[in-house]
Each structure stands twice: as C-alpha cells, then as structure tokens.
C-alpha positions in Angstrom: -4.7 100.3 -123.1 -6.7 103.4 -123.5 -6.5 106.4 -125.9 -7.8 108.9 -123.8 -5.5 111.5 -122.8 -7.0 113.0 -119.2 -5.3 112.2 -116.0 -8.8 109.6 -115.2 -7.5 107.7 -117.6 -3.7 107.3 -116.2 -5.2 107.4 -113.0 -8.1 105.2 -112.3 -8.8 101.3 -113.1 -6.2 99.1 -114.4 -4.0 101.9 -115.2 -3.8 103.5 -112.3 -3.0 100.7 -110.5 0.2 100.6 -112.6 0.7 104.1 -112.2 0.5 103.6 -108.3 3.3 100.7 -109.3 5.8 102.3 -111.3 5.3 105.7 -109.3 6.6 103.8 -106.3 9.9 103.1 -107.4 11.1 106.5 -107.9 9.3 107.6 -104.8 11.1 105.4 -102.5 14.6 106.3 -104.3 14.0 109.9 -104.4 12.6 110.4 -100.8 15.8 108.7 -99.6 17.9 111.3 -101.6 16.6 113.9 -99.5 16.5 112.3 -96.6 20.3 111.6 -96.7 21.1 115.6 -98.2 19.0 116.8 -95.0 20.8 114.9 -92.3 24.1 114.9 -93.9 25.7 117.5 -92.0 24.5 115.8 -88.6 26.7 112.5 -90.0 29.4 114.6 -90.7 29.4 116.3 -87.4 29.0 112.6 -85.8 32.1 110.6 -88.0 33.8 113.4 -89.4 35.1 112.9 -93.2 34.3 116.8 -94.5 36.3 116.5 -97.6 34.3 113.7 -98.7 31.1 115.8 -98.5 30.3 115.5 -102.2 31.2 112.1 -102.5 28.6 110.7 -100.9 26.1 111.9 -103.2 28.9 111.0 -106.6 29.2 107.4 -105.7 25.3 107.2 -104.8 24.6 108.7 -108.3 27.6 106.6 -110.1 25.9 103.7 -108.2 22.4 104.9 -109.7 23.7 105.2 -113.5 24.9 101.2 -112.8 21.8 100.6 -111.8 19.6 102.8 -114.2 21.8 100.7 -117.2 21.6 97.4 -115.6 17.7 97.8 -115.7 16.5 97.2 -119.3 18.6 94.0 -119.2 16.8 93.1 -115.6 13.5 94.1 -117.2 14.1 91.7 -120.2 15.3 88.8 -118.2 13.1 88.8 -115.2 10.1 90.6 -116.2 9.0 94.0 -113.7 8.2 92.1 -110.9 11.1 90.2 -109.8 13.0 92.8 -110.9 11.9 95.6 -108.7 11.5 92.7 -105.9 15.6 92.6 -106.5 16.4 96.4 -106.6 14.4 96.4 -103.1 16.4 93.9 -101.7 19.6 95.6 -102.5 18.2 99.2 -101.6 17.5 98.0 -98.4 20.9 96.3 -97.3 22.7 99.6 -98.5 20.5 101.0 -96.2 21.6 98.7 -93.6 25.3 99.1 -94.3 24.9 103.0 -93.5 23.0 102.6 -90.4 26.0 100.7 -88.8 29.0 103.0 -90.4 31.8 103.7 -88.1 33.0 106.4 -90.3 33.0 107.9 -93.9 34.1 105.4 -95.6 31.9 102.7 -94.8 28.8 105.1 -95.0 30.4 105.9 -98.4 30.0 102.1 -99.2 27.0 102.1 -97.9 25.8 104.8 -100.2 26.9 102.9 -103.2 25.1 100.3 -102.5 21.8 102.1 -102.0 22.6 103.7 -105.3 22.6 100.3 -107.2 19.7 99.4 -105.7 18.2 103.1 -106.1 19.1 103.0 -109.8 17.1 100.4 -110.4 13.7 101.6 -109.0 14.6 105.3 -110.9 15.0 103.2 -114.3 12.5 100.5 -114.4 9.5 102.5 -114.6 10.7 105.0 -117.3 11.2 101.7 -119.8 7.9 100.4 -118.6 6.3 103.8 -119.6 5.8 102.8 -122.9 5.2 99.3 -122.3 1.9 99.8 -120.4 0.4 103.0 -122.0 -0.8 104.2 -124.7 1.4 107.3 -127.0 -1.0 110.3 -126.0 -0.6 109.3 -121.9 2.9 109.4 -122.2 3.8 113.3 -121.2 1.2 112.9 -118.1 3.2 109.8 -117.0 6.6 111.4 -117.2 5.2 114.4 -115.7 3.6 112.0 -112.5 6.9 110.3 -112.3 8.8 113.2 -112.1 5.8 114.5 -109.3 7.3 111.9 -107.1 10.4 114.3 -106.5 7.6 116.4 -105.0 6.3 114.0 -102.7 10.0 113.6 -102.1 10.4 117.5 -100.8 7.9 116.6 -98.4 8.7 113.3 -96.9 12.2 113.5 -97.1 13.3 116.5 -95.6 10.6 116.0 -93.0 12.0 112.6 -91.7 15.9 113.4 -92.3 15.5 116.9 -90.2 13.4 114.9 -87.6 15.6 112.6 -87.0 18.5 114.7 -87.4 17.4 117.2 -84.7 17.1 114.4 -82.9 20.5 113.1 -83.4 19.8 110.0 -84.5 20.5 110.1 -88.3 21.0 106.5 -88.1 17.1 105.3 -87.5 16.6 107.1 -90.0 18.2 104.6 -92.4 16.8 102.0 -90.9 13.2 103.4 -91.1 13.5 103.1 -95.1 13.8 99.2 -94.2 10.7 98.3 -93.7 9.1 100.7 -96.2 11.4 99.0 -99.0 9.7 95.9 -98.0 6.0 97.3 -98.2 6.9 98.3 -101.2 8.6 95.4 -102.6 4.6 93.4 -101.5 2.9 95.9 -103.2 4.8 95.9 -107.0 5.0 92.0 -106.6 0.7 92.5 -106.5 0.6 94.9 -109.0 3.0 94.3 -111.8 3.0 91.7 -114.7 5.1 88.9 -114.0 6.6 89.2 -118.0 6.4 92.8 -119.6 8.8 93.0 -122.8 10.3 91.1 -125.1 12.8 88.2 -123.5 13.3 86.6 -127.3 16.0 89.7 -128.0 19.0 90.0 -126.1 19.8 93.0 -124.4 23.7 93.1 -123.0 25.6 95.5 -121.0 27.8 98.3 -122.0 30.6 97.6 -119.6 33.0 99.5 -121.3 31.6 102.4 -121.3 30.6 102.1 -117.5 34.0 101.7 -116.3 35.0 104.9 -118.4 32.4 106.9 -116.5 33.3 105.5 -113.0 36.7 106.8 -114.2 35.8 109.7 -115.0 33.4 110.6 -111.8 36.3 109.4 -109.8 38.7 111.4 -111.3 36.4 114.5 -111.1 36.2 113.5 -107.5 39.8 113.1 -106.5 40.4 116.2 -108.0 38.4 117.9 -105.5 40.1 116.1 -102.4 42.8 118.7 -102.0 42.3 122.6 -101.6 45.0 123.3 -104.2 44.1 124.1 -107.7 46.6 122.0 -109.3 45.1 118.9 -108.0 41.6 120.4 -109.3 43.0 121.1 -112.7 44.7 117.6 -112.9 41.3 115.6 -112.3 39.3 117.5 -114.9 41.8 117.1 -117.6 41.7 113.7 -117.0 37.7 113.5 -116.6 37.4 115.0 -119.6 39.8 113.0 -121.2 37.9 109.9 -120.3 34.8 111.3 -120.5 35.9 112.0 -124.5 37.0 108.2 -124.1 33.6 107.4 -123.6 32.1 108.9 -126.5 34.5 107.5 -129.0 33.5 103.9 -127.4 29.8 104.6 -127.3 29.5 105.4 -131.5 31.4 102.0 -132.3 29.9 99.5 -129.4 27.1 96.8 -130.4 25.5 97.4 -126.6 25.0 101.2 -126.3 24.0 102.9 -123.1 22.0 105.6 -126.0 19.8 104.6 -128.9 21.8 104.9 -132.4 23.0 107.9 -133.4 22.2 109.5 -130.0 25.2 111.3 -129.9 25.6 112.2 -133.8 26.4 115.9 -134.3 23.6 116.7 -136.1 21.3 113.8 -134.8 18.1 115.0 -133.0 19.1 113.4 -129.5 22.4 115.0 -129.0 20.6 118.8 -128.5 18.2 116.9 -126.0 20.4 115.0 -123.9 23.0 117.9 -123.7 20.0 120.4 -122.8 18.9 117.8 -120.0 22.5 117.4 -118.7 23.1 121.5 -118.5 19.8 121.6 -116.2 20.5 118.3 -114.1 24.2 119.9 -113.5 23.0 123.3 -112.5 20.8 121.1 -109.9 23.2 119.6 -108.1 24.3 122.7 -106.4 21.4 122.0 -103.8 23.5 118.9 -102.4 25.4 121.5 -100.2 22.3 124.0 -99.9 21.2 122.6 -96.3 25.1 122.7 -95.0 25.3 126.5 -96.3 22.1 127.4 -94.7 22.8 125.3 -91.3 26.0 127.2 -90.8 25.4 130.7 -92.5 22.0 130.9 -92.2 21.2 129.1 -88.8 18.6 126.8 -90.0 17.6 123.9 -88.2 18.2 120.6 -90.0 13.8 120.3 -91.1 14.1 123.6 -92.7 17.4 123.7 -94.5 16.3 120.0 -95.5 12.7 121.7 -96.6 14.3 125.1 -97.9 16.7 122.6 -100.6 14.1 120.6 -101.6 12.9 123.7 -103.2 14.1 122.8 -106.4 12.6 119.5 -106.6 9.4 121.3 -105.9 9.7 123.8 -108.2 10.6 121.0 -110.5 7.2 119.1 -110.1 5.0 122.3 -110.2 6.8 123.3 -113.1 6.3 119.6 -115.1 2.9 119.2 -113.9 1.8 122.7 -115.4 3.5 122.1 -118.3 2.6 118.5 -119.2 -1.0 119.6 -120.9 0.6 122.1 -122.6 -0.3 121.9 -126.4 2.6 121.6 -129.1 3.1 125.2 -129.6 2.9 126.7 -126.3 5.5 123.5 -125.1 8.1 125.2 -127.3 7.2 128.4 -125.5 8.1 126.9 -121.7 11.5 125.5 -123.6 12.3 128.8 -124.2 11.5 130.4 -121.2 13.0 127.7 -119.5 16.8 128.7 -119.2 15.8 132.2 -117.8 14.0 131.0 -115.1 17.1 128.3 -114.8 19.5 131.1 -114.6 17.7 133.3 -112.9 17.7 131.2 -110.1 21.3 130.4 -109.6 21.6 134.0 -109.8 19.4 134.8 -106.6 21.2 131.9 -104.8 24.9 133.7 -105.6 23.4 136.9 -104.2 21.9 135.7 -101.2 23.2 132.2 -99.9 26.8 133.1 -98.8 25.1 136.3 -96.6 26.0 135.1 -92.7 22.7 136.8 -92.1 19.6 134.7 -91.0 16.9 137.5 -91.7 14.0 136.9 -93.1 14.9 138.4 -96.7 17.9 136.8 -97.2 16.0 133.2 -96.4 13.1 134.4 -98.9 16.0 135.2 -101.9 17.4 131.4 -101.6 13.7 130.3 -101.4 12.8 131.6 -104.2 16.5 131.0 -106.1 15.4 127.1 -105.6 11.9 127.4 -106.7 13.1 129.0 -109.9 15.6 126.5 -110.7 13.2 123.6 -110.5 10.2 125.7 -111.6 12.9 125.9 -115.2 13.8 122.3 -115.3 10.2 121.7 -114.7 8.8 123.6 -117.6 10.7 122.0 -120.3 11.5 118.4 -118.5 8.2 116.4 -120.0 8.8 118.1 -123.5 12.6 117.6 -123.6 11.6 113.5 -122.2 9.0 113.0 -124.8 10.8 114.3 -127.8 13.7 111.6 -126.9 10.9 108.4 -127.3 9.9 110.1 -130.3 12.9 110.6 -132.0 13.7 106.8 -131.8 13.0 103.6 -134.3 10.1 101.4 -132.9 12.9 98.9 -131.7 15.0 100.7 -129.8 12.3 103.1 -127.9 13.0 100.6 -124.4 16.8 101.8 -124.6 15.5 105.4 -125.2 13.6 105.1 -121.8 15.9 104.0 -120.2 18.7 106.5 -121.4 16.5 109.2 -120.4 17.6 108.0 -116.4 21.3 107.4 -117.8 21.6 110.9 -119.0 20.2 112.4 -115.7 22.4 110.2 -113.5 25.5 110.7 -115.3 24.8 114.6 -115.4 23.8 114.5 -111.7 27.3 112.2 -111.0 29.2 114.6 -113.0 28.1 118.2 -111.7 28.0 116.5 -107.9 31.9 115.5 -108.0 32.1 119.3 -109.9 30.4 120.8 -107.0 32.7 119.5 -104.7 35.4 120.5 -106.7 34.3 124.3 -107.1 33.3 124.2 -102.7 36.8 122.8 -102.2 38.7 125.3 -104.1 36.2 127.8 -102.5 37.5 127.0 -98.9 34.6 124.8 -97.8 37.1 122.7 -95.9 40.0 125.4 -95.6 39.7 127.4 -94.2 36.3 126.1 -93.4 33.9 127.7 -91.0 31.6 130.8 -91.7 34.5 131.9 -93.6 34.9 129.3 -95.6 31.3 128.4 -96.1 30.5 132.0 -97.7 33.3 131.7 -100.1 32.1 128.1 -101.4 28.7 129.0 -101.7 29.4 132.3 -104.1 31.9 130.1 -106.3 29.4 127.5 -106.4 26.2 129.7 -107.4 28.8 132.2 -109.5 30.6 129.2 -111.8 27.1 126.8 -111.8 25.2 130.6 -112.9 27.8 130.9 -115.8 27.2 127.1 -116.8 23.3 127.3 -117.1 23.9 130.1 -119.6 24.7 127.8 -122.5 21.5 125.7 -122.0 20.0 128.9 -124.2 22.0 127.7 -127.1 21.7 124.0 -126.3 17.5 124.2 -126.1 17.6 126.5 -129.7 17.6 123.4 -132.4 15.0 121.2 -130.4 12.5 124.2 -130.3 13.6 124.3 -134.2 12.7 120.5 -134.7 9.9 120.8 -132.8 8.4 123.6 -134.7 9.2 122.3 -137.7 7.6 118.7 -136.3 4.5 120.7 -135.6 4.2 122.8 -139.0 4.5 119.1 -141.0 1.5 117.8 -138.6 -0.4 121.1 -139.0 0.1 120.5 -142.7 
C-alpha cells in the first residue's frame, strides 16, 4: 500500500484498479436510484398507486440498510469477490421483478429486492476502504466514492427520462440487467478472493433491524391517509420504536455502531446525528421531478436532470473539499449548514410556483446545487472523523455504519416526506392544486429541520480543533 497522498496514487497501478472495483458498486446502485426517481411518475401514470409514491423509495432504502448491515458479515465469510458477485445477482432479479409489475405492489416488491441487493454494493466498499489503502488516502477514497453519485446525475436521469419519454419505463429496468452482469465479471477480476479477517465472527443485529423496519413502516403508514390523525399516530409510534431501538443497540453483543456510538457525550453520536440531519433534508428531491413535471412542465430528462442537482452539488462539494487541510476542513463544516439551509429555502420559494419561466426553473436549480454543494463540503470530514474515532478492531463496523447511518436517515426522512406531501394534499386534492401545497410544506418543514444541523456540527468542529491543536503541539 502506498503513503502518498495525491489522487496518482489512489488512481493509477494496483490501486487504481481497486478503486475502479469498489467505485463500481455504488455506481451501479446509485445510477439505478435516479433512474427509478426520474421515471417514477411515468409508472405511476401507467399502474396507478399515488399514495404509495414515497414508498417506493422507503422500502428500497429499508431494503438498502438490510443490505448495507448484512455486508461486513458477507465480507467476512465470503471474501469481496463472491460477495459482490451475490449482491449482483440479487440486484438484478429485483430488477427483473419491476420490469414485469402489474401494479404498485409488486413494483413495490420489486424495489425491495433491488434494495437488498443495492445495499450490498453501497456497503462493501466503504468497509473495504480501509482494508486496501493506506490512512492518508482515505478522505480522497470517500470523496471518489461519493463522486459516483455524480456520475449517477448524469447517467441516471439521462436513461430514466429517455426511456420514460418514451414510455417505456420498463426497458429501462431491464437495461440495468446486463450492466449488473458486466459488472459482476469485472469485480470477480479485480478483487481479492479473501480480504479481512474470517477467524472473528461477525453476527447480525436482527433485533435491531426488525425495530427499524417497524419503525419506517410505521412512519410510512402514517402517511397513507390525508388526515392528520393517522399522521400523528405513525410518528408517535416511529418514534417510540425508533427509542426502542436505541435502548437495544447500547446492551446488544452485535451492534449495527461501533461501542459507544451512541453515548451522550461519545464522539460519534455528534457525527452520525449531523450526517442524519443532512441525508434527511435530501430526501426531499425524491418528489422534485413529480413537482417539476406537473407545476413546472418539465419533461421527464430534465426534471430527472434538474433533481439530481443535489447529488451533483454533493460531489463538487466533497471533491473540493477532500484536500482540504485540517483547519480549513472545520471551516467547510461550518459553512456547511448555511449552504444546507439555504437551499431548502430557495426550493420553498420557488418549487410550488405553477409557473415554467426561466427564473423560477433557475431558483430550484440552484436550491439543489446548494443542498448537495452543503452536504458535500463537510461529507469526507464528517466520514473520516467516524474511522478515526474508533479502536483498531472495530474500524470494519465503523465503515460500514457510515452506509447504516445514511440509509436509515435516507429511510426515515423518505417515509417523512411522504408524510408531510400527504398531509400537504399531494394526493387530495391532488393536481396543480395539490402539488403546490405539498411542495411548500415539504421545503417549509425539511427548511425548519436543517436548522438544527448548526448545533449538531458545533462539538465535532470542537473535537476537531482540539484534535488538531494536540497534533500541532
């Protein structure tokens, strides 16, 4: 392993032959997510099931944080390459299960399925990270990781709207088919057969899994009906489990965090709170390209385009701040939540406008870029800080809690979102009317949310700086 920190050395040679391998993964599962959010409203449209909007990104994500956990266990007992040969294989017959859905609800198990699979190629190469490079390349290979989402806003939306236009959202799952199985050749070439430690056994915190299905499902039948009550019901009992969750999580042997990751005063808890907060304000793009089709009159490629936004914004953001030295990285933390904010705040003002002029498309343009563009700055920092604030031994369940985190945040604010639309009239009294109401509770109440990741971010720029003074020293 080299010591070098440049991108040559994560890049070229041996290691960038990994890089190429453990990019991959998260390619293929993140162009699929904006493949499906672009041609969403065209399966809508084509098997009905409004209501259920949102839930076919929640039980994609819930499917993901299965799979994201399941992965350090798959890692240990079948090494990287037969374990990404696996999440492949199942990636690709969810795929096939959506192609051929009648209606919502088998797309719906469709979805889940992908998810599994999808988890599993997000996860594995975050534990690898540390596995197959050295310390000082660690920030660049979050950073090109994370890039993938970029790649993602290109491909994605350009194949979902394509197809879409088209009418033929279903090719479109079955075009990932054959690209999961070019991939699946090329990480069985590239990666190790063996790449961790099989002698210590890693088990599965069921518990706490079927305590978050619980509460993501709650969440999201909350959200079916239009009446508040029923909204009101599923949250108190969300957060009821979701408290369940925690009190399992501090006494269980198999955690899905490294110890003490959710102490009070631990250095983890600020981190993965601060990375929740960002990941929930996200999710508000999952309806972006049905607000834009209907009040904007967008075409399916451009809303698909004009969403991805944030996921741009994201990878600009990370890649500009990934070379960052120590004390200017505590800088883009703090700026971080303004440009987070800031963002949601331009999409409140100008998404629920039924007006397609070119100002009002610029405003949610640039609301997107700045919400990435936040999440960006601080998202290699906020990753980096978790690996380091771990014993030796328990750095593989840091990696992979870093996906865990996301996808349970992502889960969480997507059955949220479709809660908040719901109650906003996105289905009743649905419509223009109803689209332009969802859109400004959505932007208003996510807005309000992303304020507190100002206090969450304060005591990690505190450890930080107080990391940096005893290195300085």
């Amino acid at each position: 392993m080299t010591s070098t920190t440049g991108w040559s050395a994560l890049l070229l040679g041996k290691n960038g032959l990994r890089s190429a391998a453990l990019a991959g993964g998260v390619a293929l599962h993140a162009i699929n997510v904006y493949l499906v959010t672009t041609i969403l409203p065209s399966v809508v449209a084509d098997i009905g099931g409004l209501d259920y909007y949102a839930w076919n990104t929640t039980l994609f994500v819930f499917a993901s944080i299965i799979g994201s956990v399941l992965s350090t266990k798959c890692l240990t007992a079948l090494g990287a390459r037969a374990a990404y040969a696996w999440a492949g294989v199942i990636f690709a017959i969810g795929s096939g299960v959506c192609s051929l859905a009648p209606d919502m609800a088998v797309m719906i198990l469709g979805r889940t399925i992908q998810g599994l699979g999808g988890g599993l190629l997000f996860a594995l190469p975050y534990a690898m990270i540390r596995l197959v490079f050295a310390e000082p390349l660690w920030p660049r290979a979050m950073a090109l990781i994370s890039g993938m989402w970029g790649a993602a806003t290109l491909i994605g939306p350009a194949v979902g709207g394509v197809f879409a236009e088209y009418d033929a959202w279903r090719a479109a799952f079955w075009a990932l088919i054959p690209v999961t199985a070019l991939f699946m050749v090329l990480a069985w070439a590239l990666l190790p057969k063996k790449s961790t430690d099989t002698s210590r056994p890693v088990g599965v915190p069921w518990a706490q899994l079927v305590l978050l299905s619980a509460v993501v499902l709650a969440i999201s039948v909350g959200s079916i009906k239009p009446e508040a009550i029923y909204s009101v019901l599923g949250l108190a009992v969300g957060f009821l489990l979701l408290y369940m969750v925690y009190r399992v999580e501090v006494r269980s042997t198999w955690r899905l965090m490294p110890k003490g990751g959710l102490a009070a005063r631990g250095a983890l808890l600020p981190l993965y709170v601060s990375m929740s907060l960002m990941v929930i304000g996200m999710t508000s793009e999952v309806f972006v390209p049905y607000f834009l089709q209907v009040l904007h009159l967008q075409t399916p490629l451009l809303a698909g385009y004009i969403s991805a936004l944030m996921a741009a914004g994201w990878t600009l953001g990370a890649l500009y701040s990934s070379g960052l030295k120590s004390t200017t990285a505590l800088r883009a933390i703090g700026i971080a939540p303004f440009f987070i904010v800031a963002g949601l705040v331009l999409a409140l003002v100008f998404v629920p406008r039924f007006d397609p002029s070119l100002l009002n498309v610029a405003g949610v343009c640039a609301g997107m870029l700045a919400v990435g563009a936040g999440i960006g700055l601080a998202w290699p920092h906020l990753l980096t800080r978790v690996l380091e604030s771990v014993a030796e031994d328990e750095k593989e369940l840091a990696g992979a809690s870093i996906t865990t985190v996301q996808l349970i945040a992502t889960a969480i604010g997507a059955a949220l979102a479709g809660m908040i639309v719901n109650l906003g009239g996105f289905s009743s009294p649905g419509g223009v009317t109803g689209a332009s109401s969802a859109a400004a509770w959505l932007f208003g109440v996510y807005a309000a949310l992303s304020l507190l990741i100002f206090i969450s971010v304060r005591p990690v720029i505190r450890s930080k700086a107080e990391r940096a003074a005893l290195d300085a020293a």
